[in-house]
N, C-alpha and C positions, 0 to 999 in steps of 0.2 A: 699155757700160752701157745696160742697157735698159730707161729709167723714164721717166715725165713728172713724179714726186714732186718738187718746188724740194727741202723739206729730206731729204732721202734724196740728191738728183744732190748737195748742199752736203759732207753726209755721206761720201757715196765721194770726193768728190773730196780729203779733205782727207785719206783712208784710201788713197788712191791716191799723195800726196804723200812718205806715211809706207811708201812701198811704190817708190817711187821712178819709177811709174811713169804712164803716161801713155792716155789714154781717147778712145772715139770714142762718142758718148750716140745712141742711137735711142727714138724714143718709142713704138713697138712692133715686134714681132719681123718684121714684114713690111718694115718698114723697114731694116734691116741689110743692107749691100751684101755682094753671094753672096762669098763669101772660099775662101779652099784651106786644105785642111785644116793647122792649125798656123799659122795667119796671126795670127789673136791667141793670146794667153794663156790668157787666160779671158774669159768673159762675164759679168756680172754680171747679171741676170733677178729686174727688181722684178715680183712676184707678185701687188701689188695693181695693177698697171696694167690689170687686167681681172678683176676676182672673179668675176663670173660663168664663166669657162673653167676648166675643170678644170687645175692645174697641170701636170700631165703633161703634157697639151698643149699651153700654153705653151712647157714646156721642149722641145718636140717643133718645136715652131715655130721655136725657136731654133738648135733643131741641123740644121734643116733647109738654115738660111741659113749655117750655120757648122758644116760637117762635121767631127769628131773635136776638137772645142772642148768645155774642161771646163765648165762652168756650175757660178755659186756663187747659187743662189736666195735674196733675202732677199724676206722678208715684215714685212704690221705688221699685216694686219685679217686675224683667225682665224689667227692666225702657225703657233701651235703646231699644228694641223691641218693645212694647205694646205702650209708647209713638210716635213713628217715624208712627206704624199702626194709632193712632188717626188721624193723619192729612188726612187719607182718609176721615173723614166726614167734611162738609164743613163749619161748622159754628167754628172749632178748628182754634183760630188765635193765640194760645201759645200752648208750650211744654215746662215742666219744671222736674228731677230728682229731687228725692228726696236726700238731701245729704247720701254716701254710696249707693246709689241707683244703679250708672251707672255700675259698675264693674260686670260682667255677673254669677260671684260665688255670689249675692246675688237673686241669682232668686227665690231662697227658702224661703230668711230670712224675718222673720216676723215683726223685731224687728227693724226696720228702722225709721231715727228722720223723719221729716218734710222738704220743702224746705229750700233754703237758704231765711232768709226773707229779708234780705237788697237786695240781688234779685230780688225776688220777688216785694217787695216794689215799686222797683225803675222800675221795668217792668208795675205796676199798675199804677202810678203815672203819667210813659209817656203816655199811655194810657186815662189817664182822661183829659190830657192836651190838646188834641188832636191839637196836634201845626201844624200852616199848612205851616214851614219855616223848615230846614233841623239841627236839634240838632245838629249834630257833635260828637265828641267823648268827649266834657265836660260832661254829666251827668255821665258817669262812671266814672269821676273822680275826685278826691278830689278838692274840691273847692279852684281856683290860680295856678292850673296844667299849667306848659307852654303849650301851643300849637303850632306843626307846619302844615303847610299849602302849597299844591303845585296844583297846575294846571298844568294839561297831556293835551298836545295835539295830543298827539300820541305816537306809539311805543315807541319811543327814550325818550322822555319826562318822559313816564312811566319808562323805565330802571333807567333812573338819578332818580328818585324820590324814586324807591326803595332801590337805596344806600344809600339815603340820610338818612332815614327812618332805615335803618338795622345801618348805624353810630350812628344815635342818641339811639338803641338800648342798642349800644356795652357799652354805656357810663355808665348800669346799672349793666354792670357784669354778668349779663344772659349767664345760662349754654345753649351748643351747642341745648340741646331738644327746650327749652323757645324760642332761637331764630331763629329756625325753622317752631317753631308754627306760631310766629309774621308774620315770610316770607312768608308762606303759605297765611295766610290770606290775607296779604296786597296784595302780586303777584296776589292773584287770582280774588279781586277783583276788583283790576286796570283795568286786563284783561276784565273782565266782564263789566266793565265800557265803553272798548274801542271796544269791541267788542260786546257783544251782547246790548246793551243798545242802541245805535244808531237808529232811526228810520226815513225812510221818510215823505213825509205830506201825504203819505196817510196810514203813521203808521204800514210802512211793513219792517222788519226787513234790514237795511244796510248792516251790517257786518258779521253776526252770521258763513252765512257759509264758511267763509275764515278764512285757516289754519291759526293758532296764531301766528305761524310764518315768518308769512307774515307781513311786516311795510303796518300801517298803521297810516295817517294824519287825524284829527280830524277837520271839519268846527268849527269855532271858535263857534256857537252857541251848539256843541257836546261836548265840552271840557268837561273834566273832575273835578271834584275838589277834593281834599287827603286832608284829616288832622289829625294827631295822635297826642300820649301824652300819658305821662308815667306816673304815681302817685306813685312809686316804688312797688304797691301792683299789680293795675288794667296798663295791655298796652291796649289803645285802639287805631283803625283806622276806619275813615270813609272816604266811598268812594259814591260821589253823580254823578249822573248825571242829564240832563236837559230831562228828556224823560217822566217817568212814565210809563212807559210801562208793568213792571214787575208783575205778578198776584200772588194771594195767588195761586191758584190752581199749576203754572206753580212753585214756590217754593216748596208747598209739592209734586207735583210730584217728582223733583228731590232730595227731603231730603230720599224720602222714599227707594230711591235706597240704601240706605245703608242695606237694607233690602238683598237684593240681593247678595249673595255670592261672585259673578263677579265683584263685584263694587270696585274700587280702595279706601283702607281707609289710611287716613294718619297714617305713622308709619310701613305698613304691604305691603310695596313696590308699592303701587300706587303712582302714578305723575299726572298731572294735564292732563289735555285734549289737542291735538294739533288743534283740528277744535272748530268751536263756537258751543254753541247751545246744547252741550251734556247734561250738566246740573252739568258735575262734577266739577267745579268752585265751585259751591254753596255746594256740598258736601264735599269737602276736606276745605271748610272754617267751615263749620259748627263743623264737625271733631276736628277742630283745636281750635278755640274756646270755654270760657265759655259760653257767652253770643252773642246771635247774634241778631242782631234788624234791623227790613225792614220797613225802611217809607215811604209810597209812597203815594203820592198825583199825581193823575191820570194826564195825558197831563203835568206837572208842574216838576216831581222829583220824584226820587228812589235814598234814599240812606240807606244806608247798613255799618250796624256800628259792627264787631266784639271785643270783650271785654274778655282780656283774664289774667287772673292768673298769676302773674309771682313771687308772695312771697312765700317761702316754694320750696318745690323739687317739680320738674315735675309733677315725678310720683302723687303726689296727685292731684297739679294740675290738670292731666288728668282724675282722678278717680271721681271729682266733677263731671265732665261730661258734655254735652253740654243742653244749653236751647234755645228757637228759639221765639221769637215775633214779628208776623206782627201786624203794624199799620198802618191802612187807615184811 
């Protein structure tokens, strides 16, 4: 862990607990004793330990003392920016705000707690697990959560699944925002499921660049799989396909769009994309969500499990902010 924060080190450590696992704390990345590559796990790289550096660099700093070490960047001053910029270095396979972080009036504040650790926790944990079968949406949720489950074969398949999905929504009372969030998520990554996911045998994209609006049928070995669940706290959805296709790289590319003025954000009149391939699928989920998690076991499976807030008003909801973990 790489912080001087008191409640940020209090933070991970209690998110380290819940992860079963154990830390060596530096207060900046010059300090980190030189390691071989695979010697830790992961690093942990508080972002506000230096705002003036460019986060890249920090993470550069990091990996420099800790070769082929994954780095999970948290922030809390200007989170939503300086976090979304870490994903340009390449060994960042998490982003996490710090709670009060994401709201863009705290870009000053000093005085900001630590991640969320049951978060946190439960993002380390999948991590050490390194499971090589498709979780689902049970770890985000209370253990005995019903689940339901559908297979998309296509357009039409996806449509009925999204109502079905927005029904079993309605049954928790969720304000019009909460259940906009869910729809975003789920819609876009059906889509993404049915459209860019597909590949041929020589692993060159099927569908990406036809309009969304165009039906399209799925060969039965493309189908899709949906499964959600609701804990009345955490709504989660996961959405897998048979591909593996998806890269870290090709993720933070399109996260980092939100970077971009032009970029459609949920809430501020953007809509999702009508061609494949854009990348704003994965941005208007990310948007939408607490928690978002990408497993992908290469040639096997990419799925994509968004995790969202629905206890409490929106507005805070929203304000927690979003986190992003790939697992390979």
């Amino acid at each position: 862990m790489v912080s001087r924060h008191p409640a940020t080190l209090k933070h991970v450590a209690q998110a380290l607990a819940v992860a079963r696992l154990s830390s060596r704390q530096a207060i900046g990345p010059s300090f980190l004793p030189r390691t071989a590559p695979g010697e830790f796990e992961v690093v942990l790289l508080d972002l506000d330990l230096d705002v003036g550096t460019p986060p890249v660099e920090l993470c550069a700093q990091v990996a420099a003392a800790c070769p082929g070490t994954n780095i999970i960047a948290i922030a809390g001053i200007n989170a939503r920016h300086r976090l979304v910029q870490s994903l340009g270095h390449p060994d960042v396979v998490g982003i996490m705000p710090k709670i009060g972080g994401w709201s863009e009036s705290t870009a000053g504040d000093t005085k900001l707690e630590g991640p969320d650790e049951q978060l946190l926790g439960l993002a380390l944990r999948r991590r050490m697990e390194r499971a090589i079968q498709p979780a689902g949406p049970a770890p985000y949720l209370l253990t005995g959560t019903n689940l339901e489950e559908r297979i998309i074969g296509g357009s039409v398949d996806k449509d009925t699944a999204l109502s079905d999905l927005l029904a079993d929504a309605a049954r928790y009372g969720l304000s019009d925002e909460k259940v906009r969030r869910v729809e975003t998520a789920a819609d876009e990554l059906m889509l993404n499921g049915i459209y860019d996911a597909p590949r041929d045998e020589a692993g060159n994209a099927l569908h990406a660049d036809i309009d969304r609006r165009t039906p399209v049928r799925l060969a039965a070995q493309a189908q899709v799989r949906v499964r959600w669940g609701c804990d009345g706290h955490t709504f989660a959805v996961s959405v897998t396909d048979r591909f593996g296709a998806l890269e870290r790289a090709t993720v933070a590319s399109h996260i980092q769009r939100l970077l971009d003025a032009r970029s459609p954000r949920l809430g501020r009149g953007g809509g999702g994309s009508t061609t494949g391939g854009a990348g704003l699928g994965l941005v208007l989920t990310f948007s939408a969500a607490n928690q978002l998690a990408i497993q992908v076991i290469a040639g096997r499976f990419t799925e994509v499990t968004a995790a969202l807030h629905v206890a409490g008003s929106n507005r805070t909801a929203v304000a927690r902010g979003s986190s992003l973990h790939i697992l390979d």
